[in-house]
N, C-alpha and C positions, 0 to 999 in steps of 0.2 A: 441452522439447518439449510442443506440444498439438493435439490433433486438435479436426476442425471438424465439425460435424454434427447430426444432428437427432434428435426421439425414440429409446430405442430403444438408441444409441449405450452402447458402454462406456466405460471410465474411461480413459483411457493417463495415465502417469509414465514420466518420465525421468531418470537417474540418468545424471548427466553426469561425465566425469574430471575433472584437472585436468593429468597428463601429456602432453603430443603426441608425436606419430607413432606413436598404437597403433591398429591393426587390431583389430575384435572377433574375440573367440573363437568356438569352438563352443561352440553352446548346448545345454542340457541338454536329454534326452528327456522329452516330456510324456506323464504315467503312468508313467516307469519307478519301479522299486523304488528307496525309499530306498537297499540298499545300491548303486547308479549314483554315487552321490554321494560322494563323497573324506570321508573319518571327521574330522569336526569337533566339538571339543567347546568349552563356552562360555569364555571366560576373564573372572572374574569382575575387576571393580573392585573386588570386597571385598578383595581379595588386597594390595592396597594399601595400607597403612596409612599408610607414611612416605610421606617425600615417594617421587615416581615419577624412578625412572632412564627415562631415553628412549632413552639412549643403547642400551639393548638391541632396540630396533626398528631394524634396519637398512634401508635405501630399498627394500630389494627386498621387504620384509615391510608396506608403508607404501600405504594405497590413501586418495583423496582425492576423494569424490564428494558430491552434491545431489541432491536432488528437489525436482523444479520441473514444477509445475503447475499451473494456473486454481484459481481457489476455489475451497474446497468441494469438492475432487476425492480427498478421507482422505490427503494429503501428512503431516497431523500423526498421524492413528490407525498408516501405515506406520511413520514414525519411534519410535510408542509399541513397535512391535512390532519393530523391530528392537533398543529399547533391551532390551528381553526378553528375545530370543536371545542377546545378547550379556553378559548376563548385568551389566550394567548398572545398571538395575533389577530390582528385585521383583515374579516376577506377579503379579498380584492383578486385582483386579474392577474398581479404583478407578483403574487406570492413563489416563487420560484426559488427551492435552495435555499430556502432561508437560513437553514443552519450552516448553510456552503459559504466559509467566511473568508479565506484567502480565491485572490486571482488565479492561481491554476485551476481551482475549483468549477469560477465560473465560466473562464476561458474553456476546459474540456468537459464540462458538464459530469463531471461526476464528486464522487466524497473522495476528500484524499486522508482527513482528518476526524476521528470521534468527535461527537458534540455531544454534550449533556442538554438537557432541556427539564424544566420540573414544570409538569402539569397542573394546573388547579381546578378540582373538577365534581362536581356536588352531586350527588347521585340517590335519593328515596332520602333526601335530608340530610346526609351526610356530607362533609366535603372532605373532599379525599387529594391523596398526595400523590401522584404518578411521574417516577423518575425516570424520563427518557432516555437512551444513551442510540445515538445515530451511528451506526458504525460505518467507514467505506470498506467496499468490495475487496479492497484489494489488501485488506488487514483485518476480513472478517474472523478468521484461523486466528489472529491473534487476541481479538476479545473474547468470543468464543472458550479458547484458554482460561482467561480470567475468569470466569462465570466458574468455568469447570474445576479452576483448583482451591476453589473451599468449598464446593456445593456439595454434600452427599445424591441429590437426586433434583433433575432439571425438568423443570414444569413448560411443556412448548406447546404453542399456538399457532398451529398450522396455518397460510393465511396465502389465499392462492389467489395472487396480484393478474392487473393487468387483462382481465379477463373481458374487457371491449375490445380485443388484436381477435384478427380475421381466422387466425391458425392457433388461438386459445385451443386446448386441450381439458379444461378445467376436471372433467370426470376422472381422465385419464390420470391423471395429476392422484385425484383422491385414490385412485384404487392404489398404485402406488406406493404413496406417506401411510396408507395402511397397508401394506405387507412389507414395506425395507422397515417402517417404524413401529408398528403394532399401536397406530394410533386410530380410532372407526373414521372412517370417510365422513360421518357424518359430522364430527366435532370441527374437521377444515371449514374456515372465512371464508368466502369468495369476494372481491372488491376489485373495482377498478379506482385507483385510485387517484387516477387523471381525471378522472370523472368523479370523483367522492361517492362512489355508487358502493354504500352497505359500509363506508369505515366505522362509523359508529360503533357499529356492531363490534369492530375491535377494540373500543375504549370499554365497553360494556364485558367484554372475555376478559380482559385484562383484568377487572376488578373480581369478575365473581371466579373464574380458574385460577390468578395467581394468589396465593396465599401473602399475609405480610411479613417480611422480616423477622427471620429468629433473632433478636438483640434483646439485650441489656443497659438498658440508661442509667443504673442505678450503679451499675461495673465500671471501676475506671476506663479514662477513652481508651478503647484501639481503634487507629481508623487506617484505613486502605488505600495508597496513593493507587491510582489507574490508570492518570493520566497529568499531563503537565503543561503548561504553555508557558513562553516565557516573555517578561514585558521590559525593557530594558530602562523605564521609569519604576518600577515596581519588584523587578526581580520575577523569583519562579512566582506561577500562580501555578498551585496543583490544586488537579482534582481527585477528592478525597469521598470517601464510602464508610459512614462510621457505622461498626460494629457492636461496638461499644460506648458507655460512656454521652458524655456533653460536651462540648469545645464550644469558646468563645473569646472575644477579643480580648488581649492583656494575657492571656494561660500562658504558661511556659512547655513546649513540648519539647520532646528528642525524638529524634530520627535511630530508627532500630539498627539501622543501614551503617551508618556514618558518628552513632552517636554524640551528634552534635544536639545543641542545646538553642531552642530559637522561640521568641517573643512574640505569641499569634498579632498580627496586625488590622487583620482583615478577614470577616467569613462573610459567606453569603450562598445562594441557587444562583443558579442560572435561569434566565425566562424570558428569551434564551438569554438575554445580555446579564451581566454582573448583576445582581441587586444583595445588596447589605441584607445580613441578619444580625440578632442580637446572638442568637447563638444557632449552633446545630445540634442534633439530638441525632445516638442511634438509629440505624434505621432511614437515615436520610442521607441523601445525595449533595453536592457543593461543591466548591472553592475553598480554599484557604491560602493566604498570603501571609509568611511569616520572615521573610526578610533572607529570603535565599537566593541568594546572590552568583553562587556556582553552582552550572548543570548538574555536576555531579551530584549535588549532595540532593537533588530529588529522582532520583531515582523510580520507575515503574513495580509495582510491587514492594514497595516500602511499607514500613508500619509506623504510624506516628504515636507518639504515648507521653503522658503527662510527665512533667518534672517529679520526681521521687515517689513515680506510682508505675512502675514498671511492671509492663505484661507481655504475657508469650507472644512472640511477631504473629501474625495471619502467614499458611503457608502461601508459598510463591507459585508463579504461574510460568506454564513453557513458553518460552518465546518462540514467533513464528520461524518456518525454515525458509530462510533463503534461497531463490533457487537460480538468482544472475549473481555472478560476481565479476567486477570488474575494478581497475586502479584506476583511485582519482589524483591526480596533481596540478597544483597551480600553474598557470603561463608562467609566469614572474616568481620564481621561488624568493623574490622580497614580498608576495604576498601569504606567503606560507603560514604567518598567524594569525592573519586575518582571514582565510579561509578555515584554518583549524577551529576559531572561536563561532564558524558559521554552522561545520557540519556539525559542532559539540551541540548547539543551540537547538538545529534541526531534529540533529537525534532525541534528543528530551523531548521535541513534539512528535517522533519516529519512532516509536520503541524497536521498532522490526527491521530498522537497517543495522548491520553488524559494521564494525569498524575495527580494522586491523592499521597498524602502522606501518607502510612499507617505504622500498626507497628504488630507485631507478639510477644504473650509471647517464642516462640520456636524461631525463626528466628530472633526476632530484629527489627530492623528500614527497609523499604522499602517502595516502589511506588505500586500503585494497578493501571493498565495500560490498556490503552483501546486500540482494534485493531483491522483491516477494517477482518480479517480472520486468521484463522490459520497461514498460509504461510504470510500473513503479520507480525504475531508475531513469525514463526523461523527466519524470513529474519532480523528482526528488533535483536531480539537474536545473530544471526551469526556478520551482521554488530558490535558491541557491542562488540564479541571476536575476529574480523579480523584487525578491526580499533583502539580499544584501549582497547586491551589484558585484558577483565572484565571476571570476571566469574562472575557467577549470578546464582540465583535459582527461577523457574519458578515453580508457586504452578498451583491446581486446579483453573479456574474461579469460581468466585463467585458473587454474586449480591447482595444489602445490603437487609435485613428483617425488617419488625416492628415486631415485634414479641407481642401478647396482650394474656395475661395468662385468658383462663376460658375454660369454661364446655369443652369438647372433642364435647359433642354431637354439640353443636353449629356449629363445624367445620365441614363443605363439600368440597372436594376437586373437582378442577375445571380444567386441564390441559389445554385445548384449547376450547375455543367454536366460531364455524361458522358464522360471521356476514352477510355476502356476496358472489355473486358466479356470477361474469359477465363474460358471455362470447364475448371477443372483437373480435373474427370471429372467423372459421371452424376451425383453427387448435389451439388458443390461449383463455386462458381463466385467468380472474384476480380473487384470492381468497382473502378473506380478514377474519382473524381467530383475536382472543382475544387470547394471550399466555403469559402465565408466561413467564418473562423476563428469567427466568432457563432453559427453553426449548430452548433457541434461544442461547445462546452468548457462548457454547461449541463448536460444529461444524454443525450446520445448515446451517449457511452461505454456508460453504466449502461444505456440502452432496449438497444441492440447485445446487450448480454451478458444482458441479461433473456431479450429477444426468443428468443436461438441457445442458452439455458440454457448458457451460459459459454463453446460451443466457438466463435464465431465471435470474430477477431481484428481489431483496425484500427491503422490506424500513420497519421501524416499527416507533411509536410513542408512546411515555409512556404515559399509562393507567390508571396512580396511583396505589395503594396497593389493594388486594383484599386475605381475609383470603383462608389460603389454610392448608392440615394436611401434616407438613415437621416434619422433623428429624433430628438430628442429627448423621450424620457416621463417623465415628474414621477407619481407616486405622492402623493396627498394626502388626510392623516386632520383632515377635518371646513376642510379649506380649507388647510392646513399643510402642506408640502410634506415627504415622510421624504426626506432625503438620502443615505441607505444604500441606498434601492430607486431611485433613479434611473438610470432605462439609456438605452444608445441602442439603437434597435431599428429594421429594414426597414421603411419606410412598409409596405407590403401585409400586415405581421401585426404591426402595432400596437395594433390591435383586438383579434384576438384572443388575442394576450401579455398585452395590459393587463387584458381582459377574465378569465382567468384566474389574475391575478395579486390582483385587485379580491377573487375568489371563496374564493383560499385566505387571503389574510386574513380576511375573514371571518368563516371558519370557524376561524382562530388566535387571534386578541384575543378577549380575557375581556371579558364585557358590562360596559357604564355604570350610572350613573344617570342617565346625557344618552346621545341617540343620537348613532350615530357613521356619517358620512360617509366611505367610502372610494371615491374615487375617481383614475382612469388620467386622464392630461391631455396633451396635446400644442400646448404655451404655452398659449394663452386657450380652447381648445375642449376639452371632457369628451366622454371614446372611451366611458369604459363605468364604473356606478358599481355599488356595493351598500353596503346600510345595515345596523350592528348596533343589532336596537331599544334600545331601554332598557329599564333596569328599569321596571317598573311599582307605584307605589304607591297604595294605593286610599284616599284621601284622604277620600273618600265612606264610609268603613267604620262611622263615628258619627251619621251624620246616618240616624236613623227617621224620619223626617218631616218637617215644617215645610217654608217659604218655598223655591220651588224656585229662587230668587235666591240663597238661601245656598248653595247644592249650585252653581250657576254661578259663583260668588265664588270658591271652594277648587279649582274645576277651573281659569279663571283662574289663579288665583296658582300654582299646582302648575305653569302650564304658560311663565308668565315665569320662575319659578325653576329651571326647565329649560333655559330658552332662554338664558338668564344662565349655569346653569353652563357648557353645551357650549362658551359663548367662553372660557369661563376656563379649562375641565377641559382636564388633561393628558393624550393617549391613551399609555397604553406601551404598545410593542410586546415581547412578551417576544421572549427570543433565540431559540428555536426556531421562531418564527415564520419568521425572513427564512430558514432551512434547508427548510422548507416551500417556501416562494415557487420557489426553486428549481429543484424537482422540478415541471419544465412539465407531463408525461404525467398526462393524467387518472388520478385512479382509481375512474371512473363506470363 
């Protein structure tokens, strides 16, 4: 869940189930006495040493939930603090991110990747099993999805973060998540959870509103892959959600996907790190290592099912939509397999990047890549150069054309037209526009969520083809055409695309010792140009005196051996350059 709105606003989280047909509970009173609250104490993982029986969590002790929310919204500081309560982890000062396991993660402070986590957590005598799933921001849409394509009805826990910031709104918030969701104001969390102020209270909702697990241990496995990592001593490690059934080491399963047939090796939770079980049961969350070797064959939404006990797969879930697309290719097209075997890799840990195969007469062979936003495709780029040392070249997005040759006049151009205009109360309104797919998959997404500081939403669905008067723009350094920036763009903001696209180069390429011509072209006519000077060398720095014929001689020659390199000299464009180009929106 996320709320939409303007300064001011608070945080909301949602902690979604994964059982149907539950009814929320009553909620807890705000300000009552701790003792309101049913006697819970922590149940440590330390307690654990051997491997973990599971088999003593029974379904009704068994709770399966998420937090899913917009960037930047403390989904990962919650999780640090519920690993705390639950005794999990170790307080300490340094708990930051914990479930944040690659370097981009902690480099930009945010989640780039789901994490599973299984709670251990004892509550009026009981000890109970709470499966965490961490989700990032930037892939919230696509777990979300997964909850939503087997659940008949979604059990949510309103949970309004962050409420020690100066322009918290928290009421505001409540009235709200009770008229968009018809949920009462009263059953919303309040917590800050920089401050651990009231999280409790959220491991306590968790158990008494979300219901356990509708399964069957007694039914052959079906179990749910959701997610996957890949270990390149180990092969796939997926994570799996059984439904059904029992699994454990030795079992023979097949993949619903692929119907291949593979050897379990390894099961276990996560807490957060690996830990062995003897088996998994219904109802519970894990790992499973079965010796899979190629990306493909674990698949997201897969069903795994025992040798000769064959069941109907679990339906599948939508995958997120895309809303940057841009082609990637190698520097070195001799590194073309080794980049192919990194983005296959990534993507099994990516389910929401799309991959098409494309090819470039300047560039070669490459992927044309789809991605939830900007910062989705540097994060996915960086991962790429952090993890296994790729270089890559990232062009302009593009989107395919029909392109039907006649009359000009025939042609009207159409940028956006207005279908809709609802207002869903005083402060919130849903627009609904007709757009060339051109207009969206540069940086709309990213200006949208700039613009509304993260709470405004968009969704689009393809429209089909509809004629429009585009062009052809060539991008050219010193008369040379880049083949990576050439796009097709609306005749009426050809100008000013090229024009801004002229300027951030520019300001990206490192000076010459020749000057450099960058110009926007459209076939034989220049839209808009800018020049990087050159160096300057004072060739005059020896001459005190004499013939001022000599001093014109060295300016000459200084300025044919100029003229002479710029035909020869190579411009390179570094790679972070065309990520720049990109980013249309000024930052004047």
């Amino acid at each position: 869940m996320w709320t939409l709105g303007g300064r001011g606003w608070g945080c909301a989280r949602t902690l979604a189930r994964w059982a149907p047909g539950a009814a929320l509970g009553p909620a807890p009173t705000f300000g009552a006495a701790p003792e309101s609250w049913p006697t819970c104490r922590v149940y440590s993982s330390a307690e654990f040493k051997e491997k973990l029986d599971m088999s003593r969590f029974p379904v009704e002790n068994i709770r399966n939930f998420s937090i899913v929310a917009h960037v930047d919204h403390g989904k990962s500081t919650l999780a640090d603090r519920l690993l705390e309560l639950t005794g999990t982890i170790d307080k300490t000062k340094n708990n930051k991110q914990v479930l944040d396991k690659l370097q981009v993660e902690r480099e930009r402070g945010i989640t780039v990747k789901a994490q599973t986590a299984s709670l251990f957590y004892n509550c009026e005598g009981k000890q109970y099993l709470l499966n965490l799933i961490d989700t990032p921001g930037i892939q919230a849409q696509t777990v979300a999805n997964f909850f939503l394509a087997f659940e008949a009805q979604l059990s949510v826990i309103p949970v309004i973060n962050k409420i020690d910031l100066k322009n918290a709104d928290p009421e505001r918030v409540e009235n709200q998540i009770e008229k968009v969701f018809d949920i009462p104001s009263d059953e919303c969390i309040k917590i800050s959870a920089k401050l651990g102020t009231n999280v409790e209270s959220v491991l306590q909702a968790v158990i008494e509103r979300i219901p356990p697990p509708k399964v069957h241990r007694k039914n052959p496995l079906r179990a749910l892959v959701f997610d996957s990592t890949f270990d390149q001593y180990r092969g796939v490690i997926a994570n799996v959600a059984l439904f059904d059934g029992v699994v454990s080491k030795g079992d023979k399963i097949v993949s619903a996907h692929t119907q291949k047939t593979y050897e379990v090796n390894e099961v276990g939770v996560l807490n957060p790190n690996e830990q062995p079980t003897h088996k998994l049961y219904a109802g519970q969350v894990g790992y499973l290592i079965a010796g899979m070797k190629n990306v493909i064959e674990a698949q997201i939404g897969d069903t795994l099912y025992l040798h000769k006990q064959p069941v109907e797969p679990l339906p599948g879930f939508k995958s997120a939509k895309p809303m940057v697309f841009a082609g990637m290719y190698p520097v070195d097209q001799s590194e073309y397999n080794n980049l192919k075997s990194a983005i296959e890799k990534l993507t099994l840990n990516d389910s929401s990047v799309t991959v098409h195969r494309d090819s470039s007469l300047a560039l070669g062979a490459g992927w044309r890549l789809g991605f939830l936003g900007l910062l989705h495709m540097e994060v996915f780029n960086q991962r790429l150069e952090q993890e296994y040392n790729a270089s890559v070249i990232l062009t302009t997005p593009t989107v395919p054309y029909k392109a039907v040759l006649s009359s000009s006049k025939l042609i009207k151009a159409r940028r956006a037209v207005q279908k809709n205009m609802i207002f869903i109360d005083q402060n919130r309104v849903m627009l609904k526009y007709l757009f060339p797919l051109n207009e969206i998959v540069v940086d709309f997404y990213d200006s949208l969520k700039s613009l509304s500081s993260g709470y405004a939403s968009f969704d689009y669905e393809d429209a089909g083809y509809q004629t429009a008067e585009l062009v052809k723009m060539d991008i050219l350094l010193n008369g040379n055409t880049v083949e990576e920036l050439v796009t097709v763009v609306h005749k009426d903001k050809a100008h000013s695309i090229g024009k801004a696209i002229c300027e951030r180069l520019k300001d990206s390429l490192p000076r010459q010792l020749f000057e450099i011509a960058i110009q926007a072209a459209i076939g034989s006519k220049i839209i808009a140009r800018e020049t990087v000077k050159a160096y300057r060398k004072n060739v005059l720095a020896k001459c005190y005196g004499g013939d001022i014929t000599r001093k014109m001689k060295l300016l000459k020659r200084q300025a044919e051996g100029k003229k002479k390199l710029r035909k020869i000299g190579n411009v390179e464009v570094p790679k972070d350059a065309f990520i720049k180009v990109l980013k249309t929106r000024s930052s004047k």
